[in-house]
PyMOL commands that place a pseudoatom at each C-alpha (Angstrom):
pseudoatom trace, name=CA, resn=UNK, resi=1, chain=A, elem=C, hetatm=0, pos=[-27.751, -2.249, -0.460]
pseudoatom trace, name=CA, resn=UNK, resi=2, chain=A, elem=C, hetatm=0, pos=[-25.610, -3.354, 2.648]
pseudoatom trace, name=CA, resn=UNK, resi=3, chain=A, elem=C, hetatm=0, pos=[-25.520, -7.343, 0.759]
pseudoatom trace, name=CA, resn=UNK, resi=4, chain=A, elem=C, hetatm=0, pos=[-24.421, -5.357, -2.828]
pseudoatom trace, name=CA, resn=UNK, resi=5, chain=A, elem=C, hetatm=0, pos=[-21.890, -3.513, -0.717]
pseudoatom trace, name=CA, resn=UNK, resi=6, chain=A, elem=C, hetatm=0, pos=[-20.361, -6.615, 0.881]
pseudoatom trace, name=CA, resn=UNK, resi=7, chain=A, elem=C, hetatm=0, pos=[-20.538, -8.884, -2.401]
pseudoatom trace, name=CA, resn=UNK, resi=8, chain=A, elem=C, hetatm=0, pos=[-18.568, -5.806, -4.108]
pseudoatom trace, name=CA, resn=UNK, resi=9, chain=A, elem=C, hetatm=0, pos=[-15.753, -5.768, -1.102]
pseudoatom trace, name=CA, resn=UNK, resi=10, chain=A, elem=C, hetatm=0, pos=[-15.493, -9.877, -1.287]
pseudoatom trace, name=CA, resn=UNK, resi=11, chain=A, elem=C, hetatm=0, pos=[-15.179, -9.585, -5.458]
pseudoatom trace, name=CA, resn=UNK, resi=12, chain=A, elem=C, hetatm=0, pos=[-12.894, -6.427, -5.770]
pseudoatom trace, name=CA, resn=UNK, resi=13, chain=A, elem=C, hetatm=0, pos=[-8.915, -6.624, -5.235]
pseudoatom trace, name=CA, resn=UNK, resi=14, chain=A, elem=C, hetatm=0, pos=[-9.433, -2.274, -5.188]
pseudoatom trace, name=CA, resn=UNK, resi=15, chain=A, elem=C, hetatm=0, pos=[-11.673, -0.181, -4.952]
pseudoatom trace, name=CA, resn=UNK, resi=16, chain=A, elem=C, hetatm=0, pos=[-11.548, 3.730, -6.959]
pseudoatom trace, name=CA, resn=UNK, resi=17, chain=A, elem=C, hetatm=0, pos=[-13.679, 5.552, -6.433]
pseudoatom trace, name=CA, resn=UNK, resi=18, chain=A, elem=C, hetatm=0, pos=[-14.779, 8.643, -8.799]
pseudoatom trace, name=CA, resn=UNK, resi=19, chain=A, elem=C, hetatm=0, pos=[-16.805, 11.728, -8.867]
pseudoatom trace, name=CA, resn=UNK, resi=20, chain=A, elem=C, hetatm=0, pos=[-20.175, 10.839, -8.220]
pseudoatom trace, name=CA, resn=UNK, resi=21, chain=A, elem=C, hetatm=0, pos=[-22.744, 11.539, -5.118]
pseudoatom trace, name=CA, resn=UNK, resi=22, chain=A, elem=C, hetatm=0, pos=[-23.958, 10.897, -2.064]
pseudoatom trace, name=CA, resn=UNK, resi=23, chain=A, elem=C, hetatm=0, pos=[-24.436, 7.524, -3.022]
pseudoatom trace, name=CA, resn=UNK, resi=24, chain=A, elem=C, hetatm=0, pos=[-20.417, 7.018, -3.874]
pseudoatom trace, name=CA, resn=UNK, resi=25, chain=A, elem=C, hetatm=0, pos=[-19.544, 9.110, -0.589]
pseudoatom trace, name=CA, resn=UNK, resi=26, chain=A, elem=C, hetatm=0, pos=[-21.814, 6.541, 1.102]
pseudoatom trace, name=CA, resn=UNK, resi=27, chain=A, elem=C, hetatm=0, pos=[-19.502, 3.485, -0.585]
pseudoatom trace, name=CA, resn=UNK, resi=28, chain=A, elem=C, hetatm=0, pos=[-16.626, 5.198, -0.476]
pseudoatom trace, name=CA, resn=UNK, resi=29, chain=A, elem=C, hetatm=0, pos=[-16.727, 5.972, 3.562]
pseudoatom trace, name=CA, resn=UNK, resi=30, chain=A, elem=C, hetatm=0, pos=[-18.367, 2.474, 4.373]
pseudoatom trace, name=CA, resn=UNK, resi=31, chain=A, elem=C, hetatm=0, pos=[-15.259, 0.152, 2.073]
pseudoatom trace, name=CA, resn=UNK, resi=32, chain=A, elem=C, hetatm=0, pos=[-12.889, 3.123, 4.133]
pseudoatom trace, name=CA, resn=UNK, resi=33, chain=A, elem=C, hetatm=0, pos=[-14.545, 1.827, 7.986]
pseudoatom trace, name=CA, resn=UNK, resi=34, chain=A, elem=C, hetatm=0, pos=[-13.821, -1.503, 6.993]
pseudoatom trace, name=CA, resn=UNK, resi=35, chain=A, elem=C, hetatm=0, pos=[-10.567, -1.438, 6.422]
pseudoatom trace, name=CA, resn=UNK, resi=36, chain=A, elem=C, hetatm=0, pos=[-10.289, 0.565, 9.737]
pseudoatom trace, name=CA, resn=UNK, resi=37, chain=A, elem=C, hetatm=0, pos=[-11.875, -2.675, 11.195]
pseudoatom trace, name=CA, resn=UNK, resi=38, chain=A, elem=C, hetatm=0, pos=[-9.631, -4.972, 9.278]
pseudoatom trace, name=CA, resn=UNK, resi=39, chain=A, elem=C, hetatm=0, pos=[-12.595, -6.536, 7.749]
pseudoatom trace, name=CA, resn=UNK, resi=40, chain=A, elem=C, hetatm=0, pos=[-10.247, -6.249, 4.360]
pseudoatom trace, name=CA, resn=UNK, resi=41, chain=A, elem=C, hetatm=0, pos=[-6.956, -4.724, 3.333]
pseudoatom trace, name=CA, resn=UNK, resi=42, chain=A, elem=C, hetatm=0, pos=[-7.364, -3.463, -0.362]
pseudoatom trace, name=CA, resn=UNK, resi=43, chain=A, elem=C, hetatm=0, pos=[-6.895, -0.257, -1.815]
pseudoatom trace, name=CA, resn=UNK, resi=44, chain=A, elem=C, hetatm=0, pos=[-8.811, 2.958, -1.245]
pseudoatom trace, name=CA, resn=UNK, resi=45, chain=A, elem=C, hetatm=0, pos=[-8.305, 5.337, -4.386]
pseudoatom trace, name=CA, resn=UNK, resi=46, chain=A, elem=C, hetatm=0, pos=[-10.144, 8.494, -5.131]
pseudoatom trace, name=CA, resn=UNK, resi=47, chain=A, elem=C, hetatm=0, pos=[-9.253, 9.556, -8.854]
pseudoatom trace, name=CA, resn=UNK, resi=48, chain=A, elem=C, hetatm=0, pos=[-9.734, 13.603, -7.898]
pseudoatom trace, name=CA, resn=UNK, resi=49, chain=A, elem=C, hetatm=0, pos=[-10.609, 14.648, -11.661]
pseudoatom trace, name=CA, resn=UNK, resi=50, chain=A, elem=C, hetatm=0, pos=[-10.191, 17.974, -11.460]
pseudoatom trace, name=CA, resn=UNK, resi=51, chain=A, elem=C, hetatm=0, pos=[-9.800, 18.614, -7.620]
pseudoatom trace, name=CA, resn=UNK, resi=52, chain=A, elem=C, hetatm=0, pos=[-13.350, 16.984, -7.203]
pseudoatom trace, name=CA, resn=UNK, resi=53, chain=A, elem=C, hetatm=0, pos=[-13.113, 15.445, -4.042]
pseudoatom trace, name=CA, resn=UNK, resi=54, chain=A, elem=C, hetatm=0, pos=[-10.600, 18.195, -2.517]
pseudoatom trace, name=CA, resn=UNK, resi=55, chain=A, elem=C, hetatm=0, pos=[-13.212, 19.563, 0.186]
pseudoatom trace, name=CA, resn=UNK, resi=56, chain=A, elem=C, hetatm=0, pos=[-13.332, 15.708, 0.962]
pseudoatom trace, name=CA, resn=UNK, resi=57, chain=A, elem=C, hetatm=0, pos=[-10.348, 15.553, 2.097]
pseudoatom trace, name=CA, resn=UNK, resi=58, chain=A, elem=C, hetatm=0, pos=[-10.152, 18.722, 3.704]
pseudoatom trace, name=CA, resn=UNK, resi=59, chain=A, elem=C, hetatm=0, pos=[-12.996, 16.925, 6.121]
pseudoatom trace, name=CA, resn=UNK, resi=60, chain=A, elem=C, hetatm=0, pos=[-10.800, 14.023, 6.457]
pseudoatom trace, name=CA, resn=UNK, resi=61, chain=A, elem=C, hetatm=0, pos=[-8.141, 15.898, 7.721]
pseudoatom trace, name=CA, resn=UNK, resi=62, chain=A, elem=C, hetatm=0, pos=[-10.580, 18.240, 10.231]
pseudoatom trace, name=CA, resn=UNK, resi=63, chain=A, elem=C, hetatm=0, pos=[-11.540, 14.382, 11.852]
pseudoatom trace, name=CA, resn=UNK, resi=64, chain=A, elem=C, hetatm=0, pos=[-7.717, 13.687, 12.419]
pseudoatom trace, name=CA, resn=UNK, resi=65, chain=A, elem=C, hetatm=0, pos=[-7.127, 16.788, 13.550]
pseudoatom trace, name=CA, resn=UNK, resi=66, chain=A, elem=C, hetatm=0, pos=[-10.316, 16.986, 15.935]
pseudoatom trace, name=CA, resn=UNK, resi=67, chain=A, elem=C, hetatm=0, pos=[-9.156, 13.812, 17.032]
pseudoatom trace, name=CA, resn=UNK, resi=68, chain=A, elem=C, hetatm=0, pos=[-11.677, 11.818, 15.623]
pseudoatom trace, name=CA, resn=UNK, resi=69, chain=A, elem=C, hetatm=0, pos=[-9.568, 10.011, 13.405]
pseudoatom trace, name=CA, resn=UNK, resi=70, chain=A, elem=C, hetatm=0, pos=[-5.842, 8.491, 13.983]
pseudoatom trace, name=CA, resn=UNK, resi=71, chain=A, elem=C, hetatm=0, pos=[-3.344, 10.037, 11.550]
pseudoatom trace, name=CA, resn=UNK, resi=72, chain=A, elem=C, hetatm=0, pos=[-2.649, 6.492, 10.283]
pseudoatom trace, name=CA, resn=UNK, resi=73, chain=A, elem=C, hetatm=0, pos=[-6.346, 5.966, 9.737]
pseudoatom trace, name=CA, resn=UNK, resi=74, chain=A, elem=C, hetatm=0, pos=[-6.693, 9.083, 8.191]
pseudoatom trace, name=CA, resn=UNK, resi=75, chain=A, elem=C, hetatm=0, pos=[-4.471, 8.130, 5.640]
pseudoatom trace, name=CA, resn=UNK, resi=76, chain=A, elem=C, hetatm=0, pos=[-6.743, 5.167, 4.257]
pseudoatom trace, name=CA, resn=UNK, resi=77, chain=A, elem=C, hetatm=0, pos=[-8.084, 6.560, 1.438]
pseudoatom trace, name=CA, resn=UNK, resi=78, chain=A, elem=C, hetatm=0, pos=[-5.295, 7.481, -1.482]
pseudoatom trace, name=CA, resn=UNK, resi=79, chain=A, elem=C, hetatm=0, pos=[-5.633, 10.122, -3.567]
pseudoatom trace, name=CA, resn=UNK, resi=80, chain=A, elem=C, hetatm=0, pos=[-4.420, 9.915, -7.611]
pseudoatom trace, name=CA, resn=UNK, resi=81, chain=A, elem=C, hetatm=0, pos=[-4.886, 12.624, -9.834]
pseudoatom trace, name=CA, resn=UNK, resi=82, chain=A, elem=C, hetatm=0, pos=[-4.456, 10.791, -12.996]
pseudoatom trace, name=CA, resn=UNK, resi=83, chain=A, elem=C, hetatm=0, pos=[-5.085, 7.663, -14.149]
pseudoatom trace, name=CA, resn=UNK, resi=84, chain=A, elem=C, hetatm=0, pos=[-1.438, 6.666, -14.069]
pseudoatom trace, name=CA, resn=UNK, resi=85, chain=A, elem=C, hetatm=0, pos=[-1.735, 7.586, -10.556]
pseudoatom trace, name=CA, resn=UNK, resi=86, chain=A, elem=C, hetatm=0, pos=[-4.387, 5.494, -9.335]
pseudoatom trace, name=CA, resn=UNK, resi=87, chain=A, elem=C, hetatm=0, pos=[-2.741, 2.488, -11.355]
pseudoatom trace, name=CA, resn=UNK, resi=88, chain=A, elem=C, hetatm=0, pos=[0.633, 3.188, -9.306]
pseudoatom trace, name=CA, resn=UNK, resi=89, chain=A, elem=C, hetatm=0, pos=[-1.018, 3.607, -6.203]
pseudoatom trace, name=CA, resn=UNK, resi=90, chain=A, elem=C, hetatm=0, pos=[-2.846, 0.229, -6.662]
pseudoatom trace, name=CA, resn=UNK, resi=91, chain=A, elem=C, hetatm=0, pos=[0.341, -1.513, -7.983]
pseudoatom trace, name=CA, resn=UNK, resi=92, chain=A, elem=C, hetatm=0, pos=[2.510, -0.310, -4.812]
pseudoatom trace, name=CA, resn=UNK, resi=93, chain=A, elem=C, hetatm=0, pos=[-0.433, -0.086, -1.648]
pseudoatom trace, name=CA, resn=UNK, resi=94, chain=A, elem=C, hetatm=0, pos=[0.620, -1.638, 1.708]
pseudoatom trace, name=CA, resn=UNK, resi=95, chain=A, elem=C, hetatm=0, pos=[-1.743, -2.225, 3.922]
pseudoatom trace, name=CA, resn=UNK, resi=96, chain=A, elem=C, hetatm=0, pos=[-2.070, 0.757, 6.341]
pseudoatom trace, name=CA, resn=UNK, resi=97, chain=A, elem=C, hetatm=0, pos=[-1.007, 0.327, 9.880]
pseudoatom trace, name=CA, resn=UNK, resi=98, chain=A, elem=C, hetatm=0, pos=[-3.015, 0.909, 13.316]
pseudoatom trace, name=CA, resn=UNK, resi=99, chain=A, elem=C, hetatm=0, pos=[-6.599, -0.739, 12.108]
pseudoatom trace, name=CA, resn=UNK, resi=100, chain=A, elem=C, hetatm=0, pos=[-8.670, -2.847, 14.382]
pseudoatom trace, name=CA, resn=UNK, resi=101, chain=A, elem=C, hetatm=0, pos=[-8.923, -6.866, 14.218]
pseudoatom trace, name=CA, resn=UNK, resi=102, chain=A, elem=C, hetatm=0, pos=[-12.159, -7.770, 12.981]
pseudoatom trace, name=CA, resn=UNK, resi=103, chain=A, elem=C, hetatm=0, pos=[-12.631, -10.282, 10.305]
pseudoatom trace, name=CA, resn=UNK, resi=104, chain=A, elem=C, hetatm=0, pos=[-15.956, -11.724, 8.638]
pseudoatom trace, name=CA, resn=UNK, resi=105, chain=A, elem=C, hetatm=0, pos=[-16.582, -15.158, 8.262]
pseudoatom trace, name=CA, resn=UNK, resi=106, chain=A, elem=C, hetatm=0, pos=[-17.191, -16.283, 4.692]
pseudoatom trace, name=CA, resn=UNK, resi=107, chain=A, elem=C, hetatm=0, pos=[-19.814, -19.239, 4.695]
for i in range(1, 107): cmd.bond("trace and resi %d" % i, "trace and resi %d" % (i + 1))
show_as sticks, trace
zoom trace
């Protein structure tokens, strides 16, 4: 799963991710980490159909505010709540401040 994981991260230029299970939570918070270790510097979207993902984010926020998270890191994933959204959000991302240095080597 970990290889499927990576090969989708090298291939993508964003990732979006929508209302699914524990399996997209798992993708969703492992594509998140590395961008928080500068392994890669696209686009984290969550398309929130219908406030799906809204107790998500209320977690997010209890790790920043445990102090668990940085503010800056906690501010990774986007959130859209259309599709227009997610599409503006991908056309206008900058690459969020404060994440580690870590970088894979392609071979």
């Amino acid at each position: 799963m970990h290889t499927r994981k990576r090969l989708m991260a090298q291939e993508a230029d964003a990732f979006v991710a929508l209302p699914g299970g524990i399996g997209s939570i798992d993708e969703l918070a492992e594509i998140t980490t590395w961008c928080q270790l500068n392994i890669h510097g696209k686009p984290i979207v969550v398309y929130n159909v219908d406030g799906y993902y809204d107790n998500f984010f209320k977690m997010i926020q209890g790790f920043v505010d445990c102090g668990f998270l940085s503010e800056k890191n906690g501010q990774i994933i986007k959130v859209a709540n259309s599709v227009e959204e997610v599409l503006e959000i991908i056309e206008n991302y900058e690459i969020p401040e404060g994440r580690f240095n870590l970088k894979w080597e392609t071979t």
